[in-house]
C-alpha positions as CSV (number, residue, x, y, z in Angstrom):
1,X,-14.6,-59.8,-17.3
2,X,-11.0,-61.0,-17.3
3,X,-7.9,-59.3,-16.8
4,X,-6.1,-57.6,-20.2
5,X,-3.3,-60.3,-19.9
6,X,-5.7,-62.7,-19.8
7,X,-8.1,-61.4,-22.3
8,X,-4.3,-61.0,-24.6
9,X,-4.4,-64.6,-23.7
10,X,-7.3,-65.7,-25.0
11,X,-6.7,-63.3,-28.8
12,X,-3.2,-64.8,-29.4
13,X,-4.3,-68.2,-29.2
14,X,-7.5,-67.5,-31.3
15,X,-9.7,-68.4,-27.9
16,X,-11.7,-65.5,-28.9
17,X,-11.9,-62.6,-31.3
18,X,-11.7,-58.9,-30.5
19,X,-14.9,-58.4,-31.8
20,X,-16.6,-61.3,-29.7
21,X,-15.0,-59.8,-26.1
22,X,-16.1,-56.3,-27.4
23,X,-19.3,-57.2,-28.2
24,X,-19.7,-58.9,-24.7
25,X,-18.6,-55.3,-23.3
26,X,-21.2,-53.6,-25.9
27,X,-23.9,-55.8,-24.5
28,X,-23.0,-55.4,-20.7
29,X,-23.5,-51.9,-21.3
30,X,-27.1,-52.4,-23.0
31,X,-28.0,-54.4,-20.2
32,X,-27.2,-52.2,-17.2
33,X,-27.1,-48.3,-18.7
34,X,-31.0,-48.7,-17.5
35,X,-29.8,-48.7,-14.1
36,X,-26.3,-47.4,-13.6
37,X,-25.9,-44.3,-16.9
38,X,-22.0,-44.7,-15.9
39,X,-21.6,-43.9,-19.9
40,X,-22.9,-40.6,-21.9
41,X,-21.8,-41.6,-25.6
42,X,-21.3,-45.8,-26.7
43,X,-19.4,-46.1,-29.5
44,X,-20.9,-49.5,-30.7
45,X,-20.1,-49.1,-34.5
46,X,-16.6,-47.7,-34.5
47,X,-15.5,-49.7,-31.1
48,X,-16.7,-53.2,-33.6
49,X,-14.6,-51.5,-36.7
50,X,-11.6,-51.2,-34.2
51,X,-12.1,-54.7,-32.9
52,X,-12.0,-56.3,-36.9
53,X,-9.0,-54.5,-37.4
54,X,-7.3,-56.3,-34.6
55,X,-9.0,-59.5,-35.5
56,X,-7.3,-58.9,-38.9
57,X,-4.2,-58.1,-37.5
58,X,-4.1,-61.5,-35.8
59,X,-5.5,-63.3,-38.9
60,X,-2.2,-62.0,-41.1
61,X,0.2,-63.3,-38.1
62,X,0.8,-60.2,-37.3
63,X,1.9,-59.5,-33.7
64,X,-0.6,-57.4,-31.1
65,X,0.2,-55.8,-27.8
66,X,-1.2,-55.9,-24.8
67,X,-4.5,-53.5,-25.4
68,X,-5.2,-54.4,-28.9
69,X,-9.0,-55.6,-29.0
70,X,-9.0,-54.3,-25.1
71,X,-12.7,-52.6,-24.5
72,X,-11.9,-49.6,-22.9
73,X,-14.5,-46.6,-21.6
74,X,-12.6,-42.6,-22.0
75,X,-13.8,-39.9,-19.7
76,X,-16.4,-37.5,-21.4
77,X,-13.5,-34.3,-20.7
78,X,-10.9,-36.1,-23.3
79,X,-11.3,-34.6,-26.9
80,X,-12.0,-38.1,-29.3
81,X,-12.4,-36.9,-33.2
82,X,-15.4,-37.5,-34.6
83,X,-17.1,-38.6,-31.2
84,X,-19.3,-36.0,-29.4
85,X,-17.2,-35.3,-26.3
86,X,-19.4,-32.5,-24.2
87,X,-17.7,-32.4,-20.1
88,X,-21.2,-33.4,-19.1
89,X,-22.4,-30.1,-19.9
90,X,-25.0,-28.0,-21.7
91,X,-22.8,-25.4,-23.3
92,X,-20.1,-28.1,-25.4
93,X,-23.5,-30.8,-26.2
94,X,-23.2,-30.4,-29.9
95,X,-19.2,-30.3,-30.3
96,X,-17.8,-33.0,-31.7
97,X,-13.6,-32.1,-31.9
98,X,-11.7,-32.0,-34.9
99,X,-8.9,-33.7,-33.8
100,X,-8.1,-36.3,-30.8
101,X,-6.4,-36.4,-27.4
102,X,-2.5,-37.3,-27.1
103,X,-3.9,-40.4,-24.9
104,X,-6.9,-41.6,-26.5
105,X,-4.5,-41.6,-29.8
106,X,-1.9,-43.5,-28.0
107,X,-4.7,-46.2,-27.7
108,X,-6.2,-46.1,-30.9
109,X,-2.5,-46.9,-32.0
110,X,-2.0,-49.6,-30.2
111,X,-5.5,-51.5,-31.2
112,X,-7.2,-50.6,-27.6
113,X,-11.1,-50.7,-28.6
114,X,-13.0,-47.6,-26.7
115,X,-16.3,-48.4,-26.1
116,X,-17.8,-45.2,-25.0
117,X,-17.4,-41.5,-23.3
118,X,-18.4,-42.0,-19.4
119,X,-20.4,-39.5,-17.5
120,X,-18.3,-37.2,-15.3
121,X,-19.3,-33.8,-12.8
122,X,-19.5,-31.0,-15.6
123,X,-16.0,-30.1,-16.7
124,X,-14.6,-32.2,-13.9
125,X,-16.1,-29.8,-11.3
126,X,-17.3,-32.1,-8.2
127,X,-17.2,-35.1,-6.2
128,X,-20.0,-37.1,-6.8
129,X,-20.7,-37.0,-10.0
130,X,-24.0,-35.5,-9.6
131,X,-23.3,-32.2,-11.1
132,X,-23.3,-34.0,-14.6
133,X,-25.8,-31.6,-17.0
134,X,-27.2,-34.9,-18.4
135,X,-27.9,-37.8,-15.8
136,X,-26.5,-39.2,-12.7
137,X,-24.2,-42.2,-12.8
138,X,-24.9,-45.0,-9.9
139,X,-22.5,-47.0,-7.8
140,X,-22.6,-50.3,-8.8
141,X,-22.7,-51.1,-4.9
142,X,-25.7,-49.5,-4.1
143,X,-27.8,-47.8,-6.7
144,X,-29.2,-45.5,-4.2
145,X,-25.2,-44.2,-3.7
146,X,-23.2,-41.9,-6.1
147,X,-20.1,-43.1,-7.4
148,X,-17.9,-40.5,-6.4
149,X,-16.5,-38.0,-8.9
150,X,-15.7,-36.0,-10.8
151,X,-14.9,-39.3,-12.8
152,X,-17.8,-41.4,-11.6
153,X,-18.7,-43.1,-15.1
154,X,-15.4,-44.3,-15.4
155,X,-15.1,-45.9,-12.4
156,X,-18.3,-47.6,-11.9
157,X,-18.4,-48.9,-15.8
158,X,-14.6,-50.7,-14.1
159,X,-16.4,-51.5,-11.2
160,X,-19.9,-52.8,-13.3
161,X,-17.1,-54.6,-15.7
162,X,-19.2,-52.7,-18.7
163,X,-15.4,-52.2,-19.8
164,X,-11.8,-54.0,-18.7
165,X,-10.0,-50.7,-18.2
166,X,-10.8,-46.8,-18.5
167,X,-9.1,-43.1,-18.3
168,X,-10.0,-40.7,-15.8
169,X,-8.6,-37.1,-14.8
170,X,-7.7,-36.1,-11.6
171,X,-7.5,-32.5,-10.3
172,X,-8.4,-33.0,-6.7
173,X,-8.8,-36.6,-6.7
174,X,-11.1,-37.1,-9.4
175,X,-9.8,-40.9,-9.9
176,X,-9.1,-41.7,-6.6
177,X,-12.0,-40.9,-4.7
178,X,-14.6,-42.7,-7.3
179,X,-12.0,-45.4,-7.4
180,X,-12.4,-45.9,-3.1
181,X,-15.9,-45.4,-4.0
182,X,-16.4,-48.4,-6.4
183,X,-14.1,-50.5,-5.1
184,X,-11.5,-50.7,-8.1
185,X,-7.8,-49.3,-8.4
186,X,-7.6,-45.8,-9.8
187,X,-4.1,-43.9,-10.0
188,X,-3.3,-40.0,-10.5
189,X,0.2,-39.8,-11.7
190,X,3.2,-37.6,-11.7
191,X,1.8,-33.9,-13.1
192,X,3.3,-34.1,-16.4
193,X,3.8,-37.8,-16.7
194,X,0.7,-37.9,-19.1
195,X,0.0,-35.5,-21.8
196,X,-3.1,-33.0,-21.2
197,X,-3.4,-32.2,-24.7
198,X,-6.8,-32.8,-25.7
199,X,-8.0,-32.7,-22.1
200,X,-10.2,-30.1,-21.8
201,X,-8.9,-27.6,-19.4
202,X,-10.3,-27.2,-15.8
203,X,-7.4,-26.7,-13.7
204,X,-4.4,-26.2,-15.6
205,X,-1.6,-26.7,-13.1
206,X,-3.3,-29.6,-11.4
207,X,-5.3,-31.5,-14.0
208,X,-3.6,-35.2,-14.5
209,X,-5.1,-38.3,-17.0
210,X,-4.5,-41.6,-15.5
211,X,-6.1,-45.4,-15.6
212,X,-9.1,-47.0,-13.6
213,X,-8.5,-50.8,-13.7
214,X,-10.0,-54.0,-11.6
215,X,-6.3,-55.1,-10.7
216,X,-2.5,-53.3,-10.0
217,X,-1.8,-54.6,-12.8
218,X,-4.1,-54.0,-15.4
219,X,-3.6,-50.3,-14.4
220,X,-0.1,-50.6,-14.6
221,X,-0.1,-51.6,-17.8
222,X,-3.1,-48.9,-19.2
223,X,-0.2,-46.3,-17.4
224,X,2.4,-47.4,-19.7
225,X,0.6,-47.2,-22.7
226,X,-0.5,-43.6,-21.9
227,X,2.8,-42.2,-20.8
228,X,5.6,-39.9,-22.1
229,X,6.3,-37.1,-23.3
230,X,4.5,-35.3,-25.8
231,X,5.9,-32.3,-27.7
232,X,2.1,-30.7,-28.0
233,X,2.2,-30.0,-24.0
234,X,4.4,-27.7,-22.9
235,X,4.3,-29.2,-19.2
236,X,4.6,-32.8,-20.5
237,X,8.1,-34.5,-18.9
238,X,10.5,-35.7,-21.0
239,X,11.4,-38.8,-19.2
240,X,12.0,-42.8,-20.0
241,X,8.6,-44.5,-18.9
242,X,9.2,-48.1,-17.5
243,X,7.4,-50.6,-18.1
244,X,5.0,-50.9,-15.2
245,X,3.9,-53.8,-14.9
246,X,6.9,-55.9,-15.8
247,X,8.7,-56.9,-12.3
248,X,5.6,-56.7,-9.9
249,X,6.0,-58.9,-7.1
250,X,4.3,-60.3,-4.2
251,X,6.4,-59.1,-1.2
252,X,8.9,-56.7,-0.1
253,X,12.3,-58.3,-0.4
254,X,14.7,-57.8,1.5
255,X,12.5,-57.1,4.2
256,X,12.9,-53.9,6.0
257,X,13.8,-52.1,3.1
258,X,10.7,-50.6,2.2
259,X,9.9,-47.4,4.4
260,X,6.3,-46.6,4.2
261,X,5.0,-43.7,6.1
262,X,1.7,-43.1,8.0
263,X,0.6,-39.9,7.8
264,X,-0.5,-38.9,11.4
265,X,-2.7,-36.0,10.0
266,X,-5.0,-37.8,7.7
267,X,-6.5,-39.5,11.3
268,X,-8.7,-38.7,13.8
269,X,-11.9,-36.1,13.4
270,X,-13.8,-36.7,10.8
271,X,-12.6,-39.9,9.9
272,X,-14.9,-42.9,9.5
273,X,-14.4,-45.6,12.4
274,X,-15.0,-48.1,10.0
275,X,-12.6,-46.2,7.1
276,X,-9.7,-45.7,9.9
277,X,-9.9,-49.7,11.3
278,X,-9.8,-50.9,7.3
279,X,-6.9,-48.5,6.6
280,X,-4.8,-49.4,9.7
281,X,-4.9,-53.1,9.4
282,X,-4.3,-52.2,5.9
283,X,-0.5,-50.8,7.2
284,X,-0.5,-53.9,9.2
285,X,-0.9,-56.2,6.2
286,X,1.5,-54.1,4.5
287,X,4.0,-54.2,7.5
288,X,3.8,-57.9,7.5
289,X,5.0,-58.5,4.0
290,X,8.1,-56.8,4.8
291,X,7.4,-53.0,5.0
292,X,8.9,-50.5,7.9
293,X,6.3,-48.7,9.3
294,X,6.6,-44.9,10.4
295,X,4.6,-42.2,11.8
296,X,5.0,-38.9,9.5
297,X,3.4,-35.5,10.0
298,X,2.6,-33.5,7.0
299,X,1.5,-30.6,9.0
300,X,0.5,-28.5,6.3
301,X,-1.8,-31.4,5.2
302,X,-5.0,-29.5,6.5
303,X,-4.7,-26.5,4.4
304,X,-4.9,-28.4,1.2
305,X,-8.4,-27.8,1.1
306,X,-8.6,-24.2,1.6
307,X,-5.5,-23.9,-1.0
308,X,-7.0,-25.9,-3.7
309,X,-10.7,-24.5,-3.5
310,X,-8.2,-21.0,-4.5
311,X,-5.9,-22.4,-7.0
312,X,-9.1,-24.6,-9.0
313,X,-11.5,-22.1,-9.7
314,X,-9.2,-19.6,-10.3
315,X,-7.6,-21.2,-12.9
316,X,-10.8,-22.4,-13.9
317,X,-12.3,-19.0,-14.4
318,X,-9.6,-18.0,-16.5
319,X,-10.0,-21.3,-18.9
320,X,-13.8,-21.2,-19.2
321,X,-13.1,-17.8,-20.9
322,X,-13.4,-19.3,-24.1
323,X,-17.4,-20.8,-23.6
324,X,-18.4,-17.6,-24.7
325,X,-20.9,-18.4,-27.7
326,X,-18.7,-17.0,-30.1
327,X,-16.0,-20.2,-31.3
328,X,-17.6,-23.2,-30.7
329,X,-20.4,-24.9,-28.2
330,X,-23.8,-23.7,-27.5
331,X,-24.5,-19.9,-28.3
332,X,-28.0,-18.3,-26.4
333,X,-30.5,-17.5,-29.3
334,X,-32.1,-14.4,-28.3
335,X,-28.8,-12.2,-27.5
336,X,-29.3,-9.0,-29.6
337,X,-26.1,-8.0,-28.9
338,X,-22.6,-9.1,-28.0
339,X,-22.8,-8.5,-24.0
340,X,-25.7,-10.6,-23.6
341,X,-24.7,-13.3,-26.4
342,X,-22.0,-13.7,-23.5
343,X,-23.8,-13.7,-20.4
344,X,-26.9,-15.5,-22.0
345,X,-25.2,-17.8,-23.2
346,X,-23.1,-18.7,-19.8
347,X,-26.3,-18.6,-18.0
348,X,-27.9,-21.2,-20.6
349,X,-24.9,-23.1,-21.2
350,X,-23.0,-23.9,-17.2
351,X,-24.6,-25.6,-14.3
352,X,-24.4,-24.2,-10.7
353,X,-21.5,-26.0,-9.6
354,X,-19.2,-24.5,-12.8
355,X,-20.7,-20.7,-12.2
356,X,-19.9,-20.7,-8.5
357,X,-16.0,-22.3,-9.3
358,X,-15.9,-19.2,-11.8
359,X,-17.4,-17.0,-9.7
360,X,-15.1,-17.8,-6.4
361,X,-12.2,-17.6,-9.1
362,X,-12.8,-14.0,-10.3
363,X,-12.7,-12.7,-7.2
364,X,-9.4,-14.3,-5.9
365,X,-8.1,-12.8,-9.2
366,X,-9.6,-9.6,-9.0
367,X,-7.7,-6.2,-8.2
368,X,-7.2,-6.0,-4.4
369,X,-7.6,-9.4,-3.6
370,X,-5.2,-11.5,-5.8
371,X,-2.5,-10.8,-3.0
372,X,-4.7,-11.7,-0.1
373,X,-5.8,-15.0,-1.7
374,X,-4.2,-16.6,-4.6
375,X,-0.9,-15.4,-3.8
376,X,-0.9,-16.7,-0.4
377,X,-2.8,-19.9,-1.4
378,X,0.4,-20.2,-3.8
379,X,2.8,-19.8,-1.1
380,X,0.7,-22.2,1.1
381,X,1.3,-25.1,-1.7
382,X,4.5,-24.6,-1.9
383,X,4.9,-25.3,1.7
384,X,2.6,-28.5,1.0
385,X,4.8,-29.5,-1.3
386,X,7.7,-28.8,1.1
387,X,6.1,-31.2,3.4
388,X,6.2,-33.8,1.1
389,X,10.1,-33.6,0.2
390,X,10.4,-33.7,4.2
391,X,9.0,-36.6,4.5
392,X,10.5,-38.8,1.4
393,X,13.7,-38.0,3.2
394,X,12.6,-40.5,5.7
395,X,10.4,-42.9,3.8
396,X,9.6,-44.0,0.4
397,X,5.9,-44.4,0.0
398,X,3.2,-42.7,2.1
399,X,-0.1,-44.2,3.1
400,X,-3.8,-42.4,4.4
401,X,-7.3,-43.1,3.9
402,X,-8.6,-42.2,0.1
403,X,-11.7,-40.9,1.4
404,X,-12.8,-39.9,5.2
405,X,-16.5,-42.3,4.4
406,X,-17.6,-44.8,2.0
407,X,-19.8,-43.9,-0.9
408,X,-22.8,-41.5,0.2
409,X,-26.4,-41.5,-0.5
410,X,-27.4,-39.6,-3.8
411,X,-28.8,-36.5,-3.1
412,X,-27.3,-36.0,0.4
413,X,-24.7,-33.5,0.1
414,X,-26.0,-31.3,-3.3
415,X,-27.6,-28.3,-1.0
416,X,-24.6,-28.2,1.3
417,X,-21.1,-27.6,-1.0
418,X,-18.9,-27.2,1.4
419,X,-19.4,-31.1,3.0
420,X,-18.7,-32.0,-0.3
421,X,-16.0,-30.5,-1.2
422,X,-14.7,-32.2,2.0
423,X,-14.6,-35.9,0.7
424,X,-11.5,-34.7,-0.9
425,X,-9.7,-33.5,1.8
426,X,-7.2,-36.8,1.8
427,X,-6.3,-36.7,-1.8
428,X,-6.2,-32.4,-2.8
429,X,-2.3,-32.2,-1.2
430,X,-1.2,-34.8,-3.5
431,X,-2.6,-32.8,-6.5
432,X,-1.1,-29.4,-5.0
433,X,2.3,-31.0,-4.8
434,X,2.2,-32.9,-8.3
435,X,2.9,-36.3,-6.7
436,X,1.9,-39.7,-7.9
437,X,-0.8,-41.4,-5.7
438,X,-2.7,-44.6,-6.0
439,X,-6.0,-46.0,-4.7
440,X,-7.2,-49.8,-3.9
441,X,-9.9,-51.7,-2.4
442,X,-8.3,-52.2,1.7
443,X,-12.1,-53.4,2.8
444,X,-16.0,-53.1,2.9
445,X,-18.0,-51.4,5.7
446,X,-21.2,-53.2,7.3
447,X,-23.2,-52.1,3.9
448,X,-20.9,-53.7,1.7
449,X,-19.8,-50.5,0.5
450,X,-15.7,-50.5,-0.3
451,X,-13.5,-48.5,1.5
452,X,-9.6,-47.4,-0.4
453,X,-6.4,-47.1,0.7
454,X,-4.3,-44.3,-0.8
455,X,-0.6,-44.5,-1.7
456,X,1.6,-41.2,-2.6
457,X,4.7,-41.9,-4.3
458,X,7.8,-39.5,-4.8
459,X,7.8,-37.4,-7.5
460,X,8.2,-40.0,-10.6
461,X,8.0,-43.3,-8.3
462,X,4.7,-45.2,-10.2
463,X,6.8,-47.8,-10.1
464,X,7.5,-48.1,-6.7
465,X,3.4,-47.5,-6.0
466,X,2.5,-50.1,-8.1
467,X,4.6,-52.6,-6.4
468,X,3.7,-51.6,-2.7
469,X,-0.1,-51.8,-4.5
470,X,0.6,-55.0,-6.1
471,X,2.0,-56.9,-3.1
472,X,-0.9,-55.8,-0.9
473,X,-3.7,-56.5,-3.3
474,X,-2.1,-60.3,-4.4
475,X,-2.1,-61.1,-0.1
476,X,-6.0,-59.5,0.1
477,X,-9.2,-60.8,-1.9
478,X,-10.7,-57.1,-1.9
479,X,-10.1,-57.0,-5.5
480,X,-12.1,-60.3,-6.0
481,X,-14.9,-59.3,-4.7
482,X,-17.5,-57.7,-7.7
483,X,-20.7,-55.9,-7.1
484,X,-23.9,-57.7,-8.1
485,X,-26.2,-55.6,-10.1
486,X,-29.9,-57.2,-10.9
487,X,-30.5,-57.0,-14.7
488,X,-34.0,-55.7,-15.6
489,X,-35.6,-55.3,-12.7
């Protein structure tokens, strides 16, 4: 599928219509659901209604933007009126919300045409994408291979090209892992940079909407379109947003004004051979196109882990509260009274994976222990954080490994939490400290499975990510390369 500049291309000059590129989308999506259940909802009827409306819009003389007639796919945790939107869970499968997310409006608004609700880990809670209460998504590189998570669908319908663009969340690295996974670029931005209303809560303080795209750019521009303050979220920043993708260029000019930063921490044990060679020659490539290179500790790196598996579930028991049977969502049928209409219908309604997040939450909370462990797991953020300001003293843009390994086999990790919960251990800090961060394609290991690089940004500095993204991506081919998936077979 081609890029949304290109596709723009193709409307303006009556190429195409809307409703022919989303139908090609719609049918993409018949074809290879089968095989790869990236999406839990398609929207066929309404996504063809938005697509005539552009065409119309065109027709009249009237002028589009960029996104108008765009098919995009929308993570199953953003609230879209009228459309079922259930977290990939049991306990919300028949709510369908009354009104719809600050960023899925912003699109409708400006023509985008959403296709369909992808498949996610139930209310964002995992890293695979296997903890979904209704299938589990495949990566488009391997069938046999998860896609990462908890935003799998969305990136493997980018990857699969069922859908140009889509939005993910990201709470420990729920874009940018799946995005390293599938080979496509996937970007977390500044917390508060993208309103969270209509995002159904998991982690309040870390939780972050941002854009899955094929190119820099195409994400750049989905970023835009998505940004800026929004008077319905109180943490929302009010703050000019650029437009991103408007002086991308191919190099670093003058040279040797660019600092970029290695983080020392992020290598070593642990690390994939073949992840740590990609990465490195990645910094290489970067260095050659004008970049200064520097070794940086972040020395509190390591704890981000322990801090964040803390901080996320006990927020998260405190906003799964509400699933209680009694306002909306599933409610058990056999309660005869109100204590077990509660506990009945949390039993019925969560998967594994959300009960032990709540349960580990409770107890950090609880009386005698919310000194021992989520205060200090506060104070240990902070000095995350303070790690970070330390080190955009001396450079601008800092660069790791996305993930430790390439996409794993289905099935290998579910019994064994704790290694999963490691696959994020490269991308949790960035979350703790409410810093931008970006992941592209930097290679393939000897399975043709893609391997990302990761780019953290200053508080506020997508720009700057997005260029450093742009000029390494335009002097690679990772980005050309597309998985091939065998239809009906």
């Amino acid at each position: 599928m081609a890029s949304i500049r290109e596709l723009h291309q193709q409307l303006i000059e009556k190429e195409r219509s809307a409703v022919e590129i989303t139908q090609e989308a719609l049918d993409r999506i018949q074809a290879l659901e089968p095989k790869l259940h990236s999406f839990l909802c398609v929207t066929a009827e309404q996504a063809l209604e938005q697509a005539s409306a552009v065409d119309a819009k065109i027709a009249a003389g009237e002028e589009i933007g960029l996104l108008a007639g765009i098919p995009i796919g929308i993570k199953d945790n953003m609230c879209t009126k009228g459309v079922p939107t259930t977290c990939a869970s049991r306990i919300l499968e028949n709510f369908v919300p009354p009104y719809e997310s600050t960023a899925t409006q912003k699109l409708a608004d400006i023509g985008a045409v959403m296709v369909g609700k992808t498949n996610l880990d139930e209310f964002a809670m995992g890293s695979s994408t296997e903890n979904s209460a209704y299938q589990v998504t495949a990566n488009p590189w391997d069938l046999s291979r998860i896609p990462g998570g908890s935003s799998g669908g969305s990136a493997a319908a980018v990857s699969s090209q069922e859908c140009v663009v889509a939005l993910g969340s990201d709470t420990g690295g729920s874009i940018r892992q799946p995005a390293s996974f599938c080979g496509v670029v996937g970007m977390k931005p500044t917390y508060g940079l993208v309103s969270r209303y209509g995002l159904v809560a998991y982690a309040s303080s870390l939780d972050q909407i941002g854009p899955f795209a094929n190119t820099v750019e195409d994400a750049a521009i989905l970023l835009s379109a998505i940004a800026g303050y929004d008077p319905k979220d109180s943490t929302s920043l009010k703050v000019a947003i650029p437009n991103y993708a408007a002086n991308l260029k191919p190099d670093f000019k003058p040279r040797g004004q660019l600092r970029i930063g290695v983080i020392k921490e992020t290598f070593g044990e642990g690390l994939d051979p073949v992840v740590e060679q990609a990465v490195t020659k990645a910094v290489d490539q970067l260095q050659s196109l004008g970049a200064e290179i520097h070794i940086i500790s972040c020395p509190r790196f390591r704890y981000g882990l322990p801090t964040y598996y803390i901080i996320a579930p006990s927020e998260a028991s405190a906003n799964l509260a509400r699933y209680d049977g009694v306002k909306y969502g599933y409610r058990a049928p056999d309660a005869d009274n109100l204590l077990s209409m509660y506990t009945r219908t949390r039993a019925a309604g969560f998967g594994t994976e959300v009960k032990r997040r709540i349960m580990i939450g409770t107890y950090a909370l609880s009386a005698g222990y919310y000194d021992a462990y989520y205060l200090k797991a506060q104070k240990v953020r902070t000095l995350i954080k303070q790690d970070f300001e330390k080190a955009f003293q001396t450079v601008d843009v800092l660069v790791c490994p996305t993930s430790p390994t390439t996409a794993f086999k289905a099935g290998e990790k579910t019994t064994d939490p704790l290694s999963m919960y490691l696959t994020d251990l490269m991308t949790i800090p960035v979350n703790l400290a409410g810093l931008p961060s970006l992941s592209l394609p930097c290679g393939f290991d000897d399975q043709g499975l893609p391997i990302g690089l990761q780019l953290i940004g200053n508080v506020l500095r997508e720009d700057q990510l997005f260029q450093v993204a742009y000029a390494y991506e335009q002097s690679t081919t990772w980005h050309l390369r597309k998985p091939q998936i065998v239809v009906g077979h």
